[in-house]
matplotlib code that plots the C-alpha trace (Angstrom):
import matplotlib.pyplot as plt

x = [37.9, 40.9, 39.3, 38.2, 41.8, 43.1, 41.3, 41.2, 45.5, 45.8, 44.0, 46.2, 43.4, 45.0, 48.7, 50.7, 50.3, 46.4, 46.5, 48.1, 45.4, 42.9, 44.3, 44.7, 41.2, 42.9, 41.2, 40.5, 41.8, 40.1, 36.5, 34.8, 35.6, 34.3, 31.1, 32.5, 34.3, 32.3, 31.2, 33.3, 30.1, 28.9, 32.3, 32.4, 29.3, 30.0, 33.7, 31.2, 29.0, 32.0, 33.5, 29.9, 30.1, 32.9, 32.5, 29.5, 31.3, 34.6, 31.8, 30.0, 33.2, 35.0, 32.1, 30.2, 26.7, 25.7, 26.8, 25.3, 22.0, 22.2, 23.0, 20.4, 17.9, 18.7, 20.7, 19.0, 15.8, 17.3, 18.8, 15.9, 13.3, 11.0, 10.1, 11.3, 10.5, 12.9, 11.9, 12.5, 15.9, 16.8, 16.1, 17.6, 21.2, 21.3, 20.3, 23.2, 25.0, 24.5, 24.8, 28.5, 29.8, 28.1, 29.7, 33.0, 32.1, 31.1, 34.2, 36.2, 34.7, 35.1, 38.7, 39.4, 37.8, 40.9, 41.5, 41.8, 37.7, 37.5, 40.0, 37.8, 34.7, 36.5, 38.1, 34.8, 33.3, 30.9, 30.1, 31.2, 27.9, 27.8, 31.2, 30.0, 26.9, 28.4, 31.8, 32.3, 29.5, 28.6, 32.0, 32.0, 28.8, 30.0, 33.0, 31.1, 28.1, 29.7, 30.4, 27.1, 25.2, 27.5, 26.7, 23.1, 23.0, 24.6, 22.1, 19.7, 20.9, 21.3, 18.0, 16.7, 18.9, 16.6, 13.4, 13.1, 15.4, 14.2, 10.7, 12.2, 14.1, 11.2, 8.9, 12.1, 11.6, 8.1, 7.3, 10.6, 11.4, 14.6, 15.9, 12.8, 12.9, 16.6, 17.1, 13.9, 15.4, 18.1, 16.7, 14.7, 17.9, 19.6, 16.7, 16.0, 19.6, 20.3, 17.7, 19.7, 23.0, 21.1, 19.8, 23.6, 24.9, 22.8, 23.0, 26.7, 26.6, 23.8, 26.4, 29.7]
y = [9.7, 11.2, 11.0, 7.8, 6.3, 8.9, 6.9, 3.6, 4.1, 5.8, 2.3, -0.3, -1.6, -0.8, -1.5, 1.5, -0.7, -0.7, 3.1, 3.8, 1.8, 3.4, 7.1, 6.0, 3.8, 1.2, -1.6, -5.0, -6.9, -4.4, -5.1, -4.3, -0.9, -0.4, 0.3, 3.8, 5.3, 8.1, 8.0, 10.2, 11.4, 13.5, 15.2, 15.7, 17.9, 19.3, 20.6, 21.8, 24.3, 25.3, 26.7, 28.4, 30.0, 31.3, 32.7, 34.5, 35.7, 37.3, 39.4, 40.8, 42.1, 43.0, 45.3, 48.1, 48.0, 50.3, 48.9, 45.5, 47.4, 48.9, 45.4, 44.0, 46.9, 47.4, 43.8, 41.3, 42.0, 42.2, 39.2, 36.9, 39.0, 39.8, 42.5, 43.5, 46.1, 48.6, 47.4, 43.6, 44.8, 46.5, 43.8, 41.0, 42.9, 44.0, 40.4, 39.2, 41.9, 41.1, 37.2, 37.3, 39.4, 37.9, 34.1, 35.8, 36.8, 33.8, 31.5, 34.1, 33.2, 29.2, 29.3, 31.0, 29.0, 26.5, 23.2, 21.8, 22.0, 19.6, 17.5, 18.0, 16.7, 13.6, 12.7, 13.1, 10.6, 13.2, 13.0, 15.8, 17.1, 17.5, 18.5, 21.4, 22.5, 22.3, 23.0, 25.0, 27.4, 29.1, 30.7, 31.3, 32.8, 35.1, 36.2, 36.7, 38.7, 42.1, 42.3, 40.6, 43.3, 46.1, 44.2, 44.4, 47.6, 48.5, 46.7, 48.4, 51.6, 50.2, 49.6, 53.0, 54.6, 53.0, 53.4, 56.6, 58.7, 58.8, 59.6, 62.5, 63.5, 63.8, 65.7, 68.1, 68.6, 69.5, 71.0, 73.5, 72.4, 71.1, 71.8, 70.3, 67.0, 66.2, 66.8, 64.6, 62.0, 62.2, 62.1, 59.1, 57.5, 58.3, 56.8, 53.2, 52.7, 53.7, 51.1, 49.0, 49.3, 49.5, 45.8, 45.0, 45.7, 44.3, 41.0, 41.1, 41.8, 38.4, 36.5, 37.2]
z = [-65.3, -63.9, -60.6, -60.5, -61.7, -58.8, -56.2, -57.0, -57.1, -53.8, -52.7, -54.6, -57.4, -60.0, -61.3, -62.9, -66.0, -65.4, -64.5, -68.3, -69.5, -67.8, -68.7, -72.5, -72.7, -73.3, -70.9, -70.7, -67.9, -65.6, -67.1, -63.1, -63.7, -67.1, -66.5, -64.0, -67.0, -68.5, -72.1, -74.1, -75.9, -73.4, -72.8, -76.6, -75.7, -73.0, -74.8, -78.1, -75.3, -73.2, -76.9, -77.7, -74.5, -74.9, -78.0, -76.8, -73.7, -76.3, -78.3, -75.6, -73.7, -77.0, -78.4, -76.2, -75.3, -77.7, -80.6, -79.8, -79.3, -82.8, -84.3, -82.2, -83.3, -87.2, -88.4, -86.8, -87.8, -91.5, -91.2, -90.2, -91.6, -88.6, -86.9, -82.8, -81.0, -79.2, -75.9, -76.5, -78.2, -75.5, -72.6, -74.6, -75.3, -71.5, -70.3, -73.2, -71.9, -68.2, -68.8, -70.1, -67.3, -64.3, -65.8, -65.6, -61.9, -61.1, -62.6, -61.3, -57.7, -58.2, -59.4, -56.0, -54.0, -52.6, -53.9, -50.4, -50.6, -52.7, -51.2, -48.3, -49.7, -51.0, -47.3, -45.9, -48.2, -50.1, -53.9, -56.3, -56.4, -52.8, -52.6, -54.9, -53.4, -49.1, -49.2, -52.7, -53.8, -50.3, -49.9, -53.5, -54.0, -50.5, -52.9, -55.4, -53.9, -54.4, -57.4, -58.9, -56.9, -58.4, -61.9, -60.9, -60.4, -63.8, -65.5, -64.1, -64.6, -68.0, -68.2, -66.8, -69.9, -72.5, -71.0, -68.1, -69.6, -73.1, -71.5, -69.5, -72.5, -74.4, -71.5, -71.3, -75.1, -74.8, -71.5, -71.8, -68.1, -68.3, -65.1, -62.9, -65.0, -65.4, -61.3, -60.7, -62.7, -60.8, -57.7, -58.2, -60.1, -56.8, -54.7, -56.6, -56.9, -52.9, -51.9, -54.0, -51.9, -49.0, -49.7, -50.3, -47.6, -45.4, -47.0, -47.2, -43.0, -42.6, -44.4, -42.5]

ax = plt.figure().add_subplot(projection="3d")
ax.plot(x, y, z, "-o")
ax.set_aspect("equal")
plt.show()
């Protein structure tokens, strides 16, 4: 709403009188413009999801990893009666996991994307949605790239934790080769995760 009031008094259609109108919903002799208001309703939505969000987003940086795989392993389960395995446990907390801290990077990257971009869009004659998807999220999602890949890479090393290493843990256990298995695990840890970078990098240098 705020843009459209924003425009339509750069242009001289609306009196200050109208534009306090306008700004307080409080219309009538402006009726034409009605209709180009949005509906409070879905704002009242929109303000519900953005506090759900975050919510979510506070208790997965506030409480480790671990501990939200324990509660996800031994209370949940409890608490709706039903029975999930370790393996779905453990890819639902790291995707939670994952989720909360790649929408940080990611608002993180918008808010420093300059204002002027917008600006931009609207001087050119380009809708917000446009504005968003030419002139905002490509130099944000550039920003943004590093730091997503190095939060890729933590999940799945995150990942490997649950899974690999428990398997190698166990082989150790019975095989009495503890040497030969931890530094294969290592190795291939250092291989997967090398590619990894590798595939970074070079997406980083087709970007510039």
């Amino acid at each position: 709403m705020e843009e459209i009031v924003y425009e339509y008094e750069i242009f001289g259609c609306f009196t200050p009188d109208d534009v306090r109108r306008i700004k307080t919903n409080d219309i009538d002799c402006c009726g034409r413009y009605r209709d180009r208001i949005p509906d409070r309703k879905p704002l009242r939505i929109l303000t519900t999801v953005k506090a759900i969000a975050e919510v979510y987003i506070w208790i997965i940086r506030a409480t480790p990893l671990m501990v939200q795989a324990l509660y996800g392993y031994f209370v949940i389960p409890k608490l709706f009666g039903v029975d999930i395995s370790s393996t779905i446990v453990g890819i639902g907390v790291i995707a939670l996991n994952s989720g909360a801290f790649i929408s940080e990077i990611v608002k993180g990257a918008l808010m420093g994307i300059d204002p002027g971009q917008k600006e931009a869009g609207a001087s050119l004659g380009l809708t917000s949605t446009q504005t968003m998807l030419h002139l905002v999220i490509p130099p944000a999602f550039k920003s943004a790239l590093p730091a997503l890949f190095n939060q890729f890479i933590t999940s799945v090393k995150d990942t490997a934790v649950n899974e690999i290493t428990h398997q190698a843990q166990a082989y150790a256990a019975l095989s009495f080769k503890a040497i030969p298995t931890y530094t294969a695990l290592a190795v291939f840890y250092l291989i997967i995760l090398s590619i990894l970078i590798i595939v970074q990098k070079q997406i980083e240098r087709k970007m510039r």
